[in-house]
NUZAKOL-324930 format. One record per residue: residue number from 1; residue in three letters; x, y, z of N, C-alpha, C in turn. Coordinates in Angstrom, 1 decimal. Layout:
LOTI  seq  type   neast  nnorth     nup  caeast  canorth    caup   ceast  cnorth     cup
LOTI  NUM   Ala       X       Y       Z       X        Y       Z       X       Y       Z
...
END
This chain:
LOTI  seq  type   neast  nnorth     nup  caeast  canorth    caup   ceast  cnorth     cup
LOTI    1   Unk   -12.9   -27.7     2.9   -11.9    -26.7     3.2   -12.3   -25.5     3.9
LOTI    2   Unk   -13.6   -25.2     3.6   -14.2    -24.1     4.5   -13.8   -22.3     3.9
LOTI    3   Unk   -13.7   -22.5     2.6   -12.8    -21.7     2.2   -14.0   -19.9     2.5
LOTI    4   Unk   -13.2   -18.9     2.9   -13.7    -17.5     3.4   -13.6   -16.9     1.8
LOTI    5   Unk   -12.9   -17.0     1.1   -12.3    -15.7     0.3   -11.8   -16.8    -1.0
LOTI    6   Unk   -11.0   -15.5    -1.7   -10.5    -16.0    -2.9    -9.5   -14.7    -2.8
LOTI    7   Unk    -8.2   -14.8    -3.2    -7.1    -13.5    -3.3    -7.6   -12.7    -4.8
LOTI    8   Unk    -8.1   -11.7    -4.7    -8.2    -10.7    -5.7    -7.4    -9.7    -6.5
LOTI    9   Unk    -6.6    -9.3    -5.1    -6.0     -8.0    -5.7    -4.6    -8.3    -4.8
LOTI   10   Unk    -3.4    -7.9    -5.7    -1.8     -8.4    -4.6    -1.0    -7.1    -5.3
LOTI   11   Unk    -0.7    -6.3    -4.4     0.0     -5.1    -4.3     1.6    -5.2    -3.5
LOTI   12   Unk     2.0    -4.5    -4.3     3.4     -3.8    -3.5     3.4    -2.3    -3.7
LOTI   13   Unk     4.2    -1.8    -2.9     4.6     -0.3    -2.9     6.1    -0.1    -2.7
LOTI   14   Unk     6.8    -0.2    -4.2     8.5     -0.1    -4.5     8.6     1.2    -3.5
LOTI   15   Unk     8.1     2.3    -3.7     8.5      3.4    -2.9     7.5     4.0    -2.3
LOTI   16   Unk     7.6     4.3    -0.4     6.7      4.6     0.0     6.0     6.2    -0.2
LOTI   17   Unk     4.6     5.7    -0.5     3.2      7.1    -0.7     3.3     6.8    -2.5
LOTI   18   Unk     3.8     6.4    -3.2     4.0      6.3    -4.3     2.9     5.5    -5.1
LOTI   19   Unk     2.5     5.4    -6.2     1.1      4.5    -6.8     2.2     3.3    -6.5
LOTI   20   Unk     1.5     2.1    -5.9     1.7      0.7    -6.1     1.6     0.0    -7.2
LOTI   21   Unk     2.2    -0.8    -7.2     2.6     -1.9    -8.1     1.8    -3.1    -8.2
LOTI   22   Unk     0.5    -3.2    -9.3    -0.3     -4.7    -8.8     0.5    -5.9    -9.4
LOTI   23   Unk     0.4    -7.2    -9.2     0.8     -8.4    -9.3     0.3    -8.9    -9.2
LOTI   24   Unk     0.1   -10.3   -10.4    -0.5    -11.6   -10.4     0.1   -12.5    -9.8
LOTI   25   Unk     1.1   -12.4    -9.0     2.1    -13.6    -7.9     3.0   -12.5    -7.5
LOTI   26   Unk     3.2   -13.1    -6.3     4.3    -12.7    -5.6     4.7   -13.5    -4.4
LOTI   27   Unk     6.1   -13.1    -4.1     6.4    -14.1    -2.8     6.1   -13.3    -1.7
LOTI   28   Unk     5.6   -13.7    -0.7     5.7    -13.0     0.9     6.7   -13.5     2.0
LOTI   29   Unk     7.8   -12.8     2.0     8.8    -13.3     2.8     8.4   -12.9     4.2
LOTI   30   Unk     9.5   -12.6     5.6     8.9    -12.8     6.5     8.7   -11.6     7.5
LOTI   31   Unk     9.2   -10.7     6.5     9.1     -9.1     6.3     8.1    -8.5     5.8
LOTI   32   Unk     7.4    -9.4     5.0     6.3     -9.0     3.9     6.6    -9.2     2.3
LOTI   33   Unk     6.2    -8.5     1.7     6.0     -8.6     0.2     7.3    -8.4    -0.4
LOTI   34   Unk     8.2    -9.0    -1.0     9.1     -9.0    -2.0     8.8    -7.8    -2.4
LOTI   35   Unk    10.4    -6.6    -2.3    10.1     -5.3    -3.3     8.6    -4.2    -2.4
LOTI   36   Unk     8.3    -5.0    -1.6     7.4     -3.4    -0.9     8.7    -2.5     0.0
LOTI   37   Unk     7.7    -1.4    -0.3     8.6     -0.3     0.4    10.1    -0.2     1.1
LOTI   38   Unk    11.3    -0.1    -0.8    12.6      0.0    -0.8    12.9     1.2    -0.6
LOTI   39   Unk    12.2     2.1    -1.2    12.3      3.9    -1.4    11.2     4.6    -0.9
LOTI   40   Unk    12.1     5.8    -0.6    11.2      7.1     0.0    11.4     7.5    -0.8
LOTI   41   Unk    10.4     9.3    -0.9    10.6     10.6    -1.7    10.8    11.6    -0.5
LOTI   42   Unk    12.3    12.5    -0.4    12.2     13.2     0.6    12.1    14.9    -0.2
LOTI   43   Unk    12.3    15.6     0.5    11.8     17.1     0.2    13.3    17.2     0.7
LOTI   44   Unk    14.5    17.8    -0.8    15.6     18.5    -0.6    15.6    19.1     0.4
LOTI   45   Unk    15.1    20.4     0.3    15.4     21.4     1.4    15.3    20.9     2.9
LOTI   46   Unk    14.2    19.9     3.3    14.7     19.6     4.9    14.8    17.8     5.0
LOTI   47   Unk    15.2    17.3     4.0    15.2     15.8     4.3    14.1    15.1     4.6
LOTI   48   Unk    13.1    15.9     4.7    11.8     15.2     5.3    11.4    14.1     4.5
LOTI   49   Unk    11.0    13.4     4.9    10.0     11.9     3.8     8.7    12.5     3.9
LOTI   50   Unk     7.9    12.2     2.4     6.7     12.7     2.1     5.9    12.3     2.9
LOTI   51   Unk     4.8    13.2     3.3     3.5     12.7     4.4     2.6    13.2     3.4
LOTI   52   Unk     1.8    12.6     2.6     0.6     13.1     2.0    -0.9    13.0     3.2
LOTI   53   Unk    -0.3    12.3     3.8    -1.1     12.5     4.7    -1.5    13.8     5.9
LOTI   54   Unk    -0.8    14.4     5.5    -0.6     15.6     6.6     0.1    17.1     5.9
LOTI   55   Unk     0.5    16.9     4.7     0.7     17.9     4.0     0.3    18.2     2.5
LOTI   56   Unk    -0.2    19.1     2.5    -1.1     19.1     1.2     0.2    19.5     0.3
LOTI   57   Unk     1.3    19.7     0.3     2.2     19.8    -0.8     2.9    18.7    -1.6
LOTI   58   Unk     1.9    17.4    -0.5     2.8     16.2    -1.2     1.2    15.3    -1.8
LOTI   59   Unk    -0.1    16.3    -2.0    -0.9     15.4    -2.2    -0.6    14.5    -3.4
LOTI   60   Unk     0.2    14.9    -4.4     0.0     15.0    -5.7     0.9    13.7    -6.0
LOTI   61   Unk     1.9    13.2    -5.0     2.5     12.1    -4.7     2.0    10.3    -4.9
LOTI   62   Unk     0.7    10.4    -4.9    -0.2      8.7    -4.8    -0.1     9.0    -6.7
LOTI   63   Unk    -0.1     9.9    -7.6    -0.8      9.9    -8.8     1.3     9.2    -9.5
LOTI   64   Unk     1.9     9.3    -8.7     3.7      8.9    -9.1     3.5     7.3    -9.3
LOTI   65   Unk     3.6     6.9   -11.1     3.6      5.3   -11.0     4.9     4.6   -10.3
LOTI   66   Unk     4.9     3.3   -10.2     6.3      3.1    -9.8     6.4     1.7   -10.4
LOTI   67   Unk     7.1     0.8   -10.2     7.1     -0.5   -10.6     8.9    -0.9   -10.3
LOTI   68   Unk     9.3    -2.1   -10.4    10.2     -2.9   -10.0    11.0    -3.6   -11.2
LOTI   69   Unk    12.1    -3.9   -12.0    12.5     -4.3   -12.6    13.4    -5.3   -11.9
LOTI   70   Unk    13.0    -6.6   -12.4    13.7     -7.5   -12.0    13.6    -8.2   -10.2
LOTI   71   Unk    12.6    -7.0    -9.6    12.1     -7.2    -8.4    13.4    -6.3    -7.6
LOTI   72   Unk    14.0    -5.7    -7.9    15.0     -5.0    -7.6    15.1    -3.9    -7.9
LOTI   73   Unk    15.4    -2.8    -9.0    15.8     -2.0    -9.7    14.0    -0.9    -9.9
LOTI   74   Unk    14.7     0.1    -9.2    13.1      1.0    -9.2    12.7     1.5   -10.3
LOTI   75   Unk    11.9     1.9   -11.0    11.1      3.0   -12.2    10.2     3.2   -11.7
LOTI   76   Unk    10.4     5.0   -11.9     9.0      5.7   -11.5     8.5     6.5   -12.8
LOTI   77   Unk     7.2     7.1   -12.9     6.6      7.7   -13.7     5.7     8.5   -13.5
LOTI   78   Unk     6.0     9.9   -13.4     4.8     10.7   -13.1     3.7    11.2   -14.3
LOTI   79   Unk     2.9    11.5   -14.1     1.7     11.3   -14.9     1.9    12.2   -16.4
LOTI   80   Unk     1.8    11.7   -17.2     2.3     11.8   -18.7     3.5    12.2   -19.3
LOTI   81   Unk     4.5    11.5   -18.3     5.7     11.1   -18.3     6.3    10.1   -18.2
LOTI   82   Unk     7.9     9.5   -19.0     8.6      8.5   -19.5     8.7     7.5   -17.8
LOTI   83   Unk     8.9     6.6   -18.1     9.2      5.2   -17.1    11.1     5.9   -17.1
LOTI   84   Unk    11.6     6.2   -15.9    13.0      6.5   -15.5    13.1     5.4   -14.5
LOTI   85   Unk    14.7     5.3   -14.1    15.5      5.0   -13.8    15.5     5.4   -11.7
LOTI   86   Unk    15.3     4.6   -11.1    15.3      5.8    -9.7    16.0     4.9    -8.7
LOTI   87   Unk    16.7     5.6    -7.7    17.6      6.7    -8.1    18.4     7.4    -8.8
LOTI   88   Unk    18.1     8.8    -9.4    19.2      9.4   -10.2    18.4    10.8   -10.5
LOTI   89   Unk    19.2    11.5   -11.1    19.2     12.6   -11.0    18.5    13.1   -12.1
LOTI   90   Unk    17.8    12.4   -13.7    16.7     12.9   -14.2    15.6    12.4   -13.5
LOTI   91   Unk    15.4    11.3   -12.6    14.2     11.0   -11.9    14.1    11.9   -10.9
LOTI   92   Unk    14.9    12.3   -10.6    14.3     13.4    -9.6    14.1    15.4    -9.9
LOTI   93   Unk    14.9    15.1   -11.1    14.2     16.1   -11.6    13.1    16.5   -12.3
LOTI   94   Unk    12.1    15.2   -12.8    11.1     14.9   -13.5    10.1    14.9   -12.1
LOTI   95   Unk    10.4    14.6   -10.7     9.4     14.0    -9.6     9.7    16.3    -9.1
LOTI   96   Unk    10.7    16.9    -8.9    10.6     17.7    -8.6    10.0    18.9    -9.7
LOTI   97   Unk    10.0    19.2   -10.7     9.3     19.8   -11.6     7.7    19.4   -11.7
LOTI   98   Unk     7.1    18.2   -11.5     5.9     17.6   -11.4     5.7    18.2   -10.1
LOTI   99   Unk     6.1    18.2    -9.0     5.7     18.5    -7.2     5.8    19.9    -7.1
LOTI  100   Unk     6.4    20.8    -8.1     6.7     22.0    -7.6     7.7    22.3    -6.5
LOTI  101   Unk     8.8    21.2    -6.5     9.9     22.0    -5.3    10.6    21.0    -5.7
LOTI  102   Unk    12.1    20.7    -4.8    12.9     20.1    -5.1    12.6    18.9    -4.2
LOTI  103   Unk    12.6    17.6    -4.8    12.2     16.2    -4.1    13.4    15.3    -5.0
LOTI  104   Unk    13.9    14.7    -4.0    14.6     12.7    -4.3    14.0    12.2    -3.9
LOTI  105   Unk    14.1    10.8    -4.2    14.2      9.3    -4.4    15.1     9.0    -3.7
LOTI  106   Unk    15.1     8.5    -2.5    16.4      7.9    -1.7    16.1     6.2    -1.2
LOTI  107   Unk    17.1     5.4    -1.5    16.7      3.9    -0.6    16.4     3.8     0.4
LOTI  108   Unk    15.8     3.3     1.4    15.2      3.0     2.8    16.8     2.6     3.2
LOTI  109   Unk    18.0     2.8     3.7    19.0      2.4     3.8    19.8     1.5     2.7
LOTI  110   Unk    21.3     0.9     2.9    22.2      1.2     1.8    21.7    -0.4     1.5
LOTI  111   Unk    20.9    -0.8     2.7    20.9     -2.5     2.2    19.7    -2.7     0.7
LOTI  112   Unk    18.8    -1.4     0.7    18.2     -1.1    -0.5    18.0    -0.6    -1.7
LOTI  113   Unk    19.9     0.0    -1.8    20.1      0.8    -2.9    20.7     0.0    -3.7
LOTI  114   Unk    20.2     0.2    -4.9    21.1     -0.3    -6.5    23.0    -0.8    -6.3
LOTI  115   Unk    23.3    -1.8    -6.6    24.8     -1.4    -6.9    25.5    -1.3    -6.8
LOTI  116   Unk    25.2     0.2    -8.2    26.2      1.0    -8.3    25.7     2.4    -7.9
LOTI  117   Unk    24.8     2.5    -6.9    24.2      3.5    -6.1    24.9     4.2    -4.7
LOTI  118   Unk    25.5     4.9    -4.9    26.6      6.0    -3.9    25.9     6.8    -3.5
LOTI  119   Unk    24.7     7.6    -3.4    23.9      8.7    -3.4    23.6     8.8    -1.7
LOTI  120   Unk    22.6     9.6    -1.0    22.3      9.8     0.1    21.3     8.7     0.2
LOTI  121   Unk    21.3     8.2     1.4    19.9      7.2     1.7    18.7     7.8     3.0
LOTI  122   Unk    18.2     7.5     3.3    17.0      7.8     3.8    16.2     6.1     4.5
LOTI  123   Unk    15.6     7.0     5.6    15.0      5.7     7.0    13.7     6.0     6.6
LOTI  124   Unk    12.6     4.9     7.1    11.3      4.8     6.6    10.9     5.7     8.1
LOTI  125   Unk     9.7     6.3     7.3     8.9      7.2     8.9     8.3     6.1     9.8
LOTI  126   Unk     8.0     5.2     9.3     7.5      4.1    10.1     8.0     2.4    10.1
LOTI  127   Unk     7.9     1.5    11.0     8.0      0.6    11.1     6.8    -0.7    10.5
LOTI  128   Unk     6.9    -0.5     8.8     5.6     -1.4     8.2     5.4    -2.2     9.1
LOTI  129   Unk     4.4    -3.2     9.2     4.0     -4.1     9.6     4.0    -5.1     8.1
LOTI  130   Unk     4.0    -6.3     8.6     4.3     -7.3     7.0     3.5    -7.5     5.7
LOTI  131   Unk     2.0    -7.6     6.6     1.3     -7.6     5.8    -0.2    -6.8     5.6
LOTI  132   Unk    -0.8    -6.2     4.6    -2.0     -5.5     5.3    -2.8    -5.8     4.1
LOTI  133   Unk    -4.0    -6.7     4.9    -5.4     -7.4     4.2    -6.4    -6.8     4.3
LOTI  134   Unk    -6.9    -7.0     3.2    -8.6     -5.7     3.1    -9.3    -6.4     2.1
LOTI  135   Unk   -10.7    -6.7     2.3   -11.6     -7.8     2.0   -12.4    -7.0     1.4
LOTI  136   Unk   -13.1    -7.9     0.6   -14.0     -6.9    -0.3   -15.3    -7.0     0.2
LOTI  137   Unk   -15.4    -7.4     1.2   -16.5     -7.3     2.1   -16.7    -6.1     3.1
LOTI  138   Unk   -15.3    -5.4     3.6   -15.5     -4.3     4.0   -15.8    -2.8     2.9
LOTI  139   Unk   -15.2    -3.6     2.3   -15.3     -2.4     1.3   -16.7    -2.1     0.5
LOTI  140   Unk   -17.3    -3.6     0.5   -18.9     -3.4     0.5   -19.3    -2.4     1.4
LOTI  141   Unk   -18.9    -2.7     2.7   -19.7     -2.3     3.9   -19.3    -0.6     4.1
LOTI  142   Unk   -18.3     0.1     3.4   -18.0      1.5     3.2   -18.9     1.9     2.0
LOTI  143   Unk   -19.2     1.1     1.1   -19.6      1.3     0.1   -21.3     1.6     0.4
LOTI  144   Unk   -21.8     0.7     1.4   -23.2      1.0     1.9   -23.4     1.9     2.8
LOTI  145   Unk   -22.3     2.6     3.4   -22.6      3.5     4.3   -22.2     4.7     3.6
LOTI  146   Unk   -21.7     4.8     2.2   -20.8      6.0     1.6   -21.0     5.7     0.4
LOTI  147   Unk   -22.2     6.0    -0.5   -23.0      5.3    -1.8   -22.3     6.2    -2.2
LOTI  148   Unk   -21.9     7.5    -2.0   -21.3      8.6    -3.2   -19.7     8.2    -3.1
LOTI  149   Unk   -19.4     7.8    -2.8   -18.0      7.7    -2.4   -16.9     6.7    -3.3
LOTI  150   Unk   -15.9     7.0    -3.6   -15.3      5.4    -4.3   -14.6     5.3    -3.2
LOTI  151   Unk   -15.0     3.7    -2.9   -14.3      2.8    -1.9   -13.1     2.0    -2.6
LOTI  152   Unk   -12.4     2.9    -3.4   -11.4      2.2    -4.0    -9.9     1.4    -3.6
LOTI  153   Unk    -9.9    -0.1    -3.7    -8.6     -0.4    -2.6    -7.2     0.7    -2.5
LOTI  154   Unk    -7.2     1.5    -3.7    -5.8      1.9    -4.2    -6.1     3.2    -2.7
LOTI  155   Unk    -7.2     3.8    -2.2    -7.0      4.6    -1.3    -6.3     3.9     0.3
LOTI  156   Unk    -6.3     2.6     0.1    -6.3      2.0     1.3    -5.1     1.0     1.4
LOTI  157   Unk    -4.5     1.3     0.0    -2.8      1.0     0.1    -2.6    -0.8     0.6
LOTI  158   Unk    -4.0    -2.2     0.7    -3.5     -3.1     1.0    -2.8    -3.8     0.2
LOTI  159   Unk    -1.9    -4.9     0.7    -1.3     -5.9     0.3    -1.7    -6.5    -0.7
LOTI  160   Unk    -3.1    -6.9    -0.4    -3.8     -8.8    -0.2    -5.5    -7.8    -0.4
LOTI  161   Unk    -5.7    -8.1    -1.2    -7.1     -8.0    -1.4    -8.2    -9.3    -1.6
LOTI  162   Unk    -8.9    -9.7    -0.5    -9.5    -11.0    -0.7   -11.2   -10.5    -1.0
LOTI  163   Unk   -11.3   -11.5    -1.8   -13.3    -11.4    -2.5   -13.4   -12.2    -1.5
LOTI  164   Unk   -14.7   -11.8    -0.7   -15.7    -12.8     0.0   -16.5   -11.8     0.0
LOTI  165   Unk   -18.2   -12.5     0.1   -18.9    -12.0     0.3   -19.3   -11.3     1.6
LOTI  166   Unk   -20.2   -10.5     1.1   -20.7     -9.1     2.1   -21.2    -9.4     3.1
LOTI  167   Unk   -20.9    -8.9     4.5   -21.2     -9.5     5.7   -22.2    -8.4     6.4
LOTI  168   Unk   -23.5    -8.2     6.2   -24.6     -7.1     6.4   -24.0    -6.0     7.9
LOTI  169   Unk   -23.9    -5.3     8.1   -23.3     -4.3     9.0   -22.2    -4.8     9.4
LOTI  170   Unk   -21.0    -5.1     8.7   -20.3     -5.6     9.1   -18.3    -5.2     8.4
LOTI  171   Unk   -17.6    -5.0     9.3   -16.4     -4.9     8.6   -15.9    -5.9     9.1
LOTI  172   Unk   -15.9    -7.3     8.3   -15.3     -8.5     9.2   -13.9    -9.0    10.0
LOTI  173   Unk   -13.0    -8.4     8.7   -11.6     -9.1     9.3   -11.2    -8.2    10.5
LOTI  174   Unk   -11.7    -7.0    10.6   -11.6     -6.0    11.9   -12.0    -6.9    13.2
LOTI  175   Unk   -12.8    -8.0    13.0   -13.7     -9.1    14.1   -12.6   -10.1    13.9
LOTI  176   Unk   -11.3   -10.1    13.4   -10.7    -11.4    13.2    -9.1   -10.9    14.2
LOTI  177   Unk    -8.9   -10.9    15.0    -7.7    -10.2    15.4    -7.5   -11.4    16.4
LOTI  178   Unk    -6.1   -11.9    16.0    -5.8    -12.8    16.9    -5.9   -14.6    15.8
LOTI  179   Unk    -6.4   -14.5    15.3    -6.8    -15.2    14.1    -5.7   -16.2    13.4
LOTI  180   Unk    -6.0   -17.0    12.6    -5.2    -17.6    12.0    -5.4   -17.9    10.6
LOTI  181   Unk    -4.8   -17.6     9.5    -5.0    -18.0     7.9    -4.2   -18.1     7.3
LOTI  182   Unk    -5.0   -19.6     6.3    -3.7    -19.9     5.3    -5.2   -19.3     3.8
LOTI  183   Unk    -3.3   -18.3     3.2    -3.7    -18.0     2.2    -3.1   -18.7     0.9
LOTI  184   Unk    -3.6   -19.8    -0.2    -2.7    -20.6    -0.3    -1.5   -21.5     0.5
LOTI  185   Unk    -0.5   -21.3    -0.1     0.8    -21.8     1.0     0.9   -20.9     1.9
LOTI  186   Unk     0.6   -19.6     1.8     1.1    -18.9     3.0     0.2   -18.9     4.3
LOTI  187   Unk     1.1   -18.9     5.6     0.4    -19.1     6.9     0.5   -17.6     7.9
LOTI  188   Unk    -0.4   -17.3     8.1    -0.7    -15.6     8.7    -1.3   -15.5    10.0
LOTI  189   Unk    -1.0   -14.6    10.3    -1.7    -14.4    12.0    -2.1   -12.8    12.1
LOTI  190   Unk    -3.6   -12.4    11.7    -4.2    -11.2    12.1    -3.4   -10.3    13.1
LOTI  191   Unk    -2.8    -9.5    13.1    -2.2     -9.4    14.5    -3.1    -7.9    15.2
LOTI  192   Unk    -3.5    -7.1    14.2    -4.4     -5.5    15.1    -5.0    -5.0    13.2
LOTI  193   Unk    -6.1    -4.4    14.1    -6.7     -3.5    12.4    -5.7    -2.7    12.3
LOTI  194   Unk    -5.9    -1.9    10.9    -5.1     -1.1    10.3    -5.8     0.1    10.6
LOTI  195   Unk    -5.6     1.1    11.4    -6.2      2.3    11.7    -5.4     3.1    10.5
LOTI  196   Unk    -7.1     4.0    10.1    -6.7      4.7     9.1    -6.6     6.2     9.2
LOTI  197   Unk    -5.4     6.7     8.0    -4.9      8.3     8.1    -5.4     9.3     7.3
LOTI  198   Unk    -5.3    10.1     6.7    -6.1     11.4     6.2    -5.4    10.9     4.5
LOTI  199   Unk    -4.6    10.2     4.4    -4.4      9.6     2.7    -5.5     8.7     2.1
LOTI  200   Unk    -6.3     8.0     3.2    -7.7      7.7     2.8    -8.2     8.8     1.6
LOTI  201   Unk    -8.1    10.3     2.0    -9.1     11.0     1.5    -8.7    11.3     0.1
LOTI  202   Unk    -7.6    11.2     0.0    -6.9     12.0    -1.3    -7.1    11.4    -2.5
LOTI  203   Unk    -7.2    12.2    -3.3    -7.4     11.9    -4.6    -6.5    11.5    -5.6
LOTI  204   Unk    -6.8    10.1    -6.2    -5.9      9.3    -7.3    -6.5     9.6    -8.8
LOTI  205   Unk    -5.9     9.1    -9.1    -6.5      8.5   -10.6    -8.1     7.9   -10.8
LOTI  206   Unk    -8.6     8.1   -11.4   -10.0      7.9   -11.1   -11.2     7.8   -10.0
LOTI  207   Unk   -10.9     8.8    -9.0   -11.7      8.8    -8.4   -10.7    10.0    -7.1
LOTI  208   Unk   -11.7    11.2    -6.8   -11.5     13.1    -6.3   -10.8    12.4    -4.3
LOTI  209   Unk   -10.8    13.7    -4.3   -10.6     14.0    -2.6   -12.4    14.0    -2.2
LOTI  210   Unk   -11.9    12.8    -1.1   -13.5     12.4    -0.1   -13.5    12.5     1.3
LOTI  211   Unk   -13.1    13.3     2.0   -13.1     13.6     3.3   -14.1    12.8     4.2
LOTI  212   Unk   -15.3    12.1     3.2   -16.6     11.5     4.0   -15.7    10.0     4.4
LOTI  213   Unk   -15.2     9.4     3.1   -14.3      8.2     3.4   -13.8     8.0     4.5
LOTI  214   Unk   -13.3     8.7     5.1   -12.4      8.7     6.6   -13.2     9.1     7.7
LOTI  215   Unk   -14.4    10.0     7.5   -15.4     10.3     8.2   -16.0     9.0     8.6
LOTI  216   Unk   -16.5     8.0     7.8   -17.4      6.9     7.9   -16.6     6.0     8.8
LOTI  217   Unk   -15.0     5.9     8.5   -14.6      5.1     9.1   -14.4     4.9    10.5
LOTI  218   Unk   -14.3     6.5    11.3   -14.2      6.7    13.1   -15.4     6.7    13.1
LOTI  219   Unk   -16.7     6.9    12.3   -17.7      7.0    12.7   -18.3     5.2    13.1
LOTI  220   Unk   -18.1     4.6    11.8   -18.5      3.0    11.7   -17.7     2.2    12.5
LOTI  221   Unk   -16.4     2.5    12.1   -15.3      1.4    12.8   -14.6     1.7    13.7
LOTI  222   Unk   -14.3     2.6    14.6   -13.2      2.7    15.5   -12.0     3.3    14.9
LOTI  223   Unk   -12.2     4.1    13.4   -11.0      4.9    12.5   -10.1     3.5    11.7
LOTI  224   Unk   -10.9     2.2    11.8   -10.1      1.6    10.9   -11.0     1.0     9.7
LOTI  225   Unk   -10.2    -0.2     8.9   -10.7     -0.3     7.7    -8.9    -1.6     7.3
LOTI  226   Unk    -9.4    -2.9     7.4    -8.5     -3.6     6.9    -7.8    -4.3     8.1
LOTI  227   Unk    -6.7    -5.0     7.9    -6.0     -5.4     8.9    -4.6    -5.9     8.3
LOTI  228   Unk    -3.4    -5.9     9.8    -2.3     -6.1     9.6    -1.8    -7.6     9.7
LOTI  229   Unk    -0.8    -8.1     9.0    -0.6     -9.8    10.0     0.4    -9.9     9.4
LOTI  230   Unk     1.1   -10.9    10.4     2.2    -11.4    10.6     2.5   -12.5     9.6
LOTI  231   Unk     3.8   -12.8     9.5     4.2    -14.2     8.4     4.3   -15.1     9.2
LOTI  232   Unk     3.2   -16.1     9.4     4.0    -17.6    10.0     4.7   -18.8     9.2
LOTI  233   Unk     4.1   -18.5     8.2     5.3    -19.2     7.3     5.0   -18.7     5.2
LOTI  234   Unk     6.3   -18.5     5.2     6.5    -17.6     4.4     5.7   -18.5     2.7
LOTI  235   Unk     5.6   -17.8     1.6     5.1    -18.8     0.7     5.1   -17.9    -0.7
LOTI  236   Unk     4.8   -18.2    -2.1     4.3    -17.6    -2.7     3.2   -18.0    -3.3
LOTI  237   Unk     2.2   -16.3    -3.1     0.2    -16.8    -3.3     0.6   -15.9    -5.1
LOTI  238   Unk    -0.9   -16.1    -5.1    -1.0    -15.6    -6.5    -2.6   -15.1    -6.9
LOTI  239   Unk    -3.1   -14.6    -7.3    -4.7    -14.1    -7.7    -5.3   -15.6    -8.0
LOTI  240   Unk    -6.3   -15.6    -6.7    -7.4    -16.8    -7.0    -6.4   -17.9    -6.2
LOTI  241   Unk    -5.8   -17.6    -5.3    -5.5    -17.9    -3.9    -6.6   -18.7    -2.7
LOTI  242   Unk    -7.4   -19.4    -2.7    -8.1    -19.5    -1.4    -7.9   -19.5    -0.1
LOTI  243   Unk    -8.2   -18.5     0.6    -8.1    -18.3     1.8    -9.0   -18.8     3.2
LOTI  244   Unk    -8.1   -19.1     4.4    -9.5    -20.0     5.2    -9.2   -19.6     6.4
LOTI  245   Unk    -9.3   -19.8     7.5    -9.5    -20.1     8.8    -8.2   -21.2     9.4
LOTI  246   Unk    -7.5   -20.8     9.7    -6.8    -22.9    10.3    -7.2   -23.1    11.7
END
């Protein structure tokens, strides 16, 4: 079978910039991941959607848990606080007391909101791409160029985390563009690396702000680190998935 990899690590992100959601299965529709990025967090005062990438008043935003009830229904938790209810009005008073200013929880439009959810909605800053793959072989290869550094996936926000071994000066799936893979049942097409943003650097849960992380990466790679791909045919994978070539 020729097999590259093995699935390690399978993420969603209920609401975007927010800590993701890991999973032992999930389905990948043709959009991407069941339940990834239904909600924003915008800033009351000017409607803006959070950029932790570009403003230090929202660093504090990746440390916000989140998770999915029923694959549907949002709960967020900020750090040594209750699992709530989100959209609604003690969730966002619990997310704005934690941030220091006034912030909601809004649906990515009304085709994402709860119900019995009436509230304001909110458009994504960007146009995801479906899926985003990151091998633990690049992450070796950040890891040998950045020994002080945690090369931790959660700074790099992928999908699909595949184990294969370490490819000596090498970030491989960056060399795979244009490509074809079946991950389990599911069938994928590399389509461009994932060029990376200054939320690389920021600090989570176990591990500081590393400005060298993003440094290594324009310096090594051309500013990226991972890759995006398309659904060719939709499936559900699960941890310990084998991944290959077709």
């Amino acid at each position: 079978m020729n097999d590259i990899g093995t699935v390690a690590q399978l993420w969603r992100y209920p609401a975007s910039s927010l800590a993701g959601e890991r999973q032992d299965a999930i389905l990948v529709e043709p959009a991407g991941m069941a339940g990834d990025r239904m909600f924003g967090l915008v800033g009351v005062s000017d409607n803006e959607i959070a950029r932790p990438d570009r403003e230090a008043k929202w660093h504090k935003v990746p440390r916000i848990r989140t998770r999915l009830a029923n694959d549907r229904n949002l709960e967020i938790a900020v750090p040594d606080g209750d699992w709530l209810s989100a959209p609604g009005v003690e969730c966002d008073r619990a997310v704005s007391a934690y941030l220091g200013f006034a912030a909601s929880i809004r649906p990515f439009g009304r085709e994402n909101a709860p119900p019995a959810y009436a509230g304001p909605v909110t458009a994504a800053r960007y146009s995801k791409a479906p899926i985003h793959l990151l091998t633990t072989a690049s992450l070796a290869r950040l890891t040998a160029l950045h020994p002080d550094g945690a090369a931790d996936p959660r700074r790099f926000r992928p999908n699909i985390v595949v184990d294969m071994a370490a490819v000596d000066g090498s970030f491989p799936e960056t060399e795979w563009i244009g490509r074809k893979l079946a991950i389990g049942e599911l069938l994928v097409t590399i389509s461009e690396p994932c060029r990376r943003c200054g939320f690389t650097i920021i600090a989570q849960d176990g591990f500081d702000d590393d400005p060298a992380i993003l440094r290594n990466l324009v310096r090594h790679n051309a500013h990226n680190l991972g890759v995006y791909c398309t659904v060719d045919r939709p499936a559900g994978i699960k941890v310990g998935d084998a991944m290959r070539f077709l």
